[in-house]
C-alpha positions as CSV (number, residue, x, y, z in Angstrom):
1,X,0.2,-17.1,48.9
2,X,-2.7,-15.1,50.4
3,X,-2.0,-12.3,47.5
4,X,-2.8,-14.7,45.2
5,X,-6.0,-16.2,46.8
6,X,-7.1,-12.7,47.1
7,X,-6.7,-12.0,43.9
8,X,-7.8,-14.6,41.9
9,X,-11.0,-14.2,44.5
10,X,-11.0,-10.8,42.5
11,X,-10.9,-12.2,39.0
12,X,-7.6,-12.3,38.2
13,X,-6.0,-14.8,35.9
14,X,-2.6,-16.4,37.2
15,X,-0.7,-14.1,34.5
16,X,-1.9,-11.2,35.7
17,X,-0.9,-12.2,39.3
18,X,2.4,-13.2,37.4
19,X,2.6,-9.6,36.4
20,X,1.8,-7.7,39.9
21,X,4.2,-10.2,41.8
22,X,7.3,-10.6,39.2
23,X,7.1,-7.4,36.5
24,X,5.9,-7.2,33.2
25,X,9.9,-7.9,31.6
26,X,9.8,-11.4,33.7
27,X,6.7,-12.3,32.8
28,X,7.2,-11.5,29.1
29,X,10.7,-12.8,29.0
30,X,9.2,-16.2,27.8
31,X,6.4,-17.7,26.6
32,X,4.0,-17.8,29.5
33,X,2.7,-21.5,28.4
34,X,5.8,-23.0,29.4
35,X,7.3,-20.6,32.1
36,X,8.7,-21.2,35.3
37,X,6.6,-18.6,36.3
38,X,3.5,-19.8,35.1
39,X,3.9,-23.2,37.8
40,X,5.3,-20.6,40.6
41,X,2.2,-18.7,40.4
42,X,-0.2,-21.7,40.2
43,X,1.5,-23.5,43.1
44,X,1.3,-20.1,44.7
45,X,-2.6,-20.0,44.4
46,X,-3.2,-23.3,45.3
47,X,-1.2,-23.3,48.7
48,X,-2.6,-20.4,49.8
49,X,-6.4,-22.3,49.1
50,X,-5.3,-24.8,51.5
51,X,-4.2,-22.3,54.0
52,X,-7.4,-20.8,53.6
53,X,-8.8,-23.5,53.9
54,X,-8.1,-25.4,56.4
55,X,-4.0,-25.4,56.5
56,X,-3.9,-22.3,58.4
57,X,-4.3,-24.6,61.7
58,X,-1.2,-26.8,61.0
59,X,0.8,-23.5,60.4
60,X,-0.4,-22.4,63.8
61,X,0.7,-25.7,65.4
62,X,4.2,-25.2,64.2
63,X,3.9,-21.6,66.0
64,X,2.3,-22.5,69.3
65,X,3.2,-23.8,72.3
């Protein structure tokens, strides 16, 4: 999730985050407007906002004593 925060911080669309995290034949095994894929990686940027955000302190909860 933090990959993809980073790099969409970086200027780079979901498919190309698609690309770096899953390979070029996954990606381009379908069409990317309906892949899986396509909602993997956008659910993947948008948790790892949150845990930017602010979710970070409900994961260390769960850790912590």
């Amino acid at each position: 999730m933090l990959r993809a925060v980073d790099a969409r911080d970086a200027g780079a669309s979901h498919r190309d985050l698609a690309l770096v995290l899953f390979g070029p034949a996954r990606v381009e095994a379908e069409p990317w407007k309906t892949s899986a894929l396509r909602d993997v990686v956008h659910r993947l940027a948008r948790d790892g906002l949150a845990l930017v955000e602010h979710g970070y302190r409900d994961l260390l909860k769960l850790t912590g004593p």
